[in-house]
Every structure is written in C-alpha cells, then in structure tokens.
C-alpha positions in Angstrom: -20.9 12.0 51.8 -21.7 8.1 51.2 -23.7 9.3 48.1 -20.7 11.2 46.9 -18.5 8.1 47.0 -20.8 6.2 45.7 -22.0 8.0 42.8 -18.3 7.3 40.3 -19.4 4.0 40.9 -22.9 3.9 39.7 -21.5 6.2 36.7 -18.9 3.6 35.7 -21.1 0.6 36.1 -23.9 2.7 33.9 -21.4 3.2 31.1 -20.5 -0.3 31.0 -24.6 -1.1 30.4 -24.4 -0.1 26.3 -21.4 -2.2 25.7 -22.7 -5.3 24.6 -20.6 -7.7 22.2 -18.1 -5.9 19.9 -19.9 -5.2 16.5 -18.9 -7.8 13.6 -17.5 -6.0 10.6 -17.6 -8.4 7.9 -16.5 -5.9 5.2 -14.0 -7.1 2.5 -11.5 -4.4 0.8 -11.1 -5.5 -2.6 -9.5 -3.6 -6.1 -12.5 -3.4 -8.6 -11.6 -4.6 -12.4 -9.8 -1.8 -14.0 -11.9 -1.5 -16.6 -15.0 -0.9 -14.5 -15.6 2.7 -12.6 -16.9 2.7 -9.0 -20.3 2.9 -10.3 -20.5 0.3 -12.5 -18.9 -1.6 -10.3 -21.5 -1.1 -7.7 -24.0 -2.6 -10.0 -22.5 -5.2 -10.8 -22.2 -6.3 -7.3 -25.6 -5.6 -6.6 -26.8 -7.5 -9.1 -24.3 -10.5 -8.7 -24.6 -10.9 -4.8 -29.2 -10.5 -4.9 -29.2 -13.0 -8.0 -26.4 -15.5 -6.8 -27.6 -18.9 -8.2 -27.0 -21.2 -5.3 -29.9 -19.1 -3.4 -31.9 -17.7 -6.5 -34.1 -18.9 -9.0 -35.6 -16.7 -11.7 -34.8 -14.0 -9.7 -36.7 -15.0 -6.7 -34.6 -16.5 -3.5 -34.9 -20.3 -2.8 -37.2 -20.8 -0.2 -35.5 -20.4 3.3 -32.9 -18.1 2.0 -32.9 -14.6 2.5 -30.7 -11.8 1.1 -28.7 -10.3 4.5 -26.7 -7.9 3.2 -25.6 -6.2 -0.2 -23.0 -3.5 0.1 -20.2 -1.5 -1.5 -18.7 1.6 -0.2 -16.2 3.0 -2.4 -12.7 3.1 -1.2 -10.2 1.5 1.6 -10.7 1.6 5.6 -9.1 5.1 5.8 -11.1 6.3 3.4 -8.6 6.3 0.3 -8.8 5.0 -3.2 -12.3 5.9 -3.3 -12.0 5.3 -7.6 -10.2 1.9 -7.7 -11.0 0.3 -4.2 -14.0 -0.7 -2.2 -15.2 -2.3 0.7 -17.9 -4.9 -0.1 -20.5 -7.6 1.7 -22.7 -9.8 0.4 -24.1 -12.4 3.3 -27.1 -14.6 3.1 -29.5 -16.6 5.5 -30.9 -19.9 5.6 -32.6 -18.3 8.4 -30.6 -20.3 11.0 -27.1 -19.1 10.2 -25.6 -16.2 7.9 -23.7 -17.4 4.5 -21.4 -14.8 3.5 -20.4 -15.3 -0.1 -18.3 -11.8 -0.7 -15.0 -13.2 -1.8 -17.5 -15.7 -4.1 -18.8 -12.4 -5.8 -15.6 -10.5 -5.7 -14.1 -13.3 -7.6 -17.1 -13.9 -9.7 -17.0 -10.2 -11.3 -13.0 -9.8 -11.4 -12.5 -8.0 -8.5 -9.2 -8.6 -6.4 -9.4 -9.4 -2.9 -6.8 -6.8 -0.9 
C-alpha cells in the first residue's frame, strides 16, 4: 500500500529530471530582399555570416573565433511565408562568450528584420 502512494511521487519527481534550463531560441524572422528567391537568399547568408570580416581573414576565422551557428529556415514561426520570409542565425565565439551578429547580416544583405 506505502509503495502505491508512493510511486506518483517518484513518477512526478522523475519527469521533472529532463527539464533542465528552457532552450535559447535565438532565431530572427526577417523579409528577404525582394529581388532574391529563398535560395539565393540562403547563400548569401551563408556566405555573409562564415566570412564576416570582423572574425575572418582570407577566408580563415581570426584566431579565437569560431563560427557557432549559420542558419536559415525558410518562412515565419508558424510556418508561413516560406518564399518571402525566413528565420535566420548567425552567432560566433571567442570561445568564452557567443557573438550573435544576425541582425548585422540581415542588414548587411538587405534583408528586413520583422
């Protein structure tokens, strides 16, 4: 009977053991240039946020930085607009702290921050 009581306890407290800190979404939502389709887009950003001068030279990173994150997924946080809006990162490291720099590339290609 004790084990019975006992046991929606145990379950409850063993759920609660995979939630950690809430996960970071660092995703922007921004309107690509109109003149650019989502795939040009796409490379554009790639190539923009791995090649971003402040933490490249000649296509290498600066010593200490790191490239974090590069990433667009076409269209808006319910999944709409796939041909005119995406979500987009771009985040370095020093390799102490992260440096996100996506509005810094969404400007920097003509895209509009939503």
């Amino acid at each position: 009977m004790q084990f019975t009581l006992l046991l929606p306890l145990f379950v409850a407290a063993l759920g609660q053991l995979g939630h950690g800190a809430p996960a970071v979404d660092d995703r922007l939502l921004v309107q690509i240039p109109s003149v650019d389709g989502m795939s040009a887009f796409t490379d554009a950003w790639a190539d923009v946020c791995t090649l971003w001068p402040p933490f490249n030279t000649n296509g290498l990173p600066n010593p200490g930085m790191s490239l974090v994150s590069s990433l667009v997924e076409p269209g808006d946080f319910s999944g709409n607009n796939a041909d005119t809006e995406a979500k987009v990162v771009c985040t370095w490291t020093d390799g102490t702290k992260l440096i996100p720099i996506t509005p810094d590339v969404a400007n920097f290609i003509g895209a509009t921050l939503l």
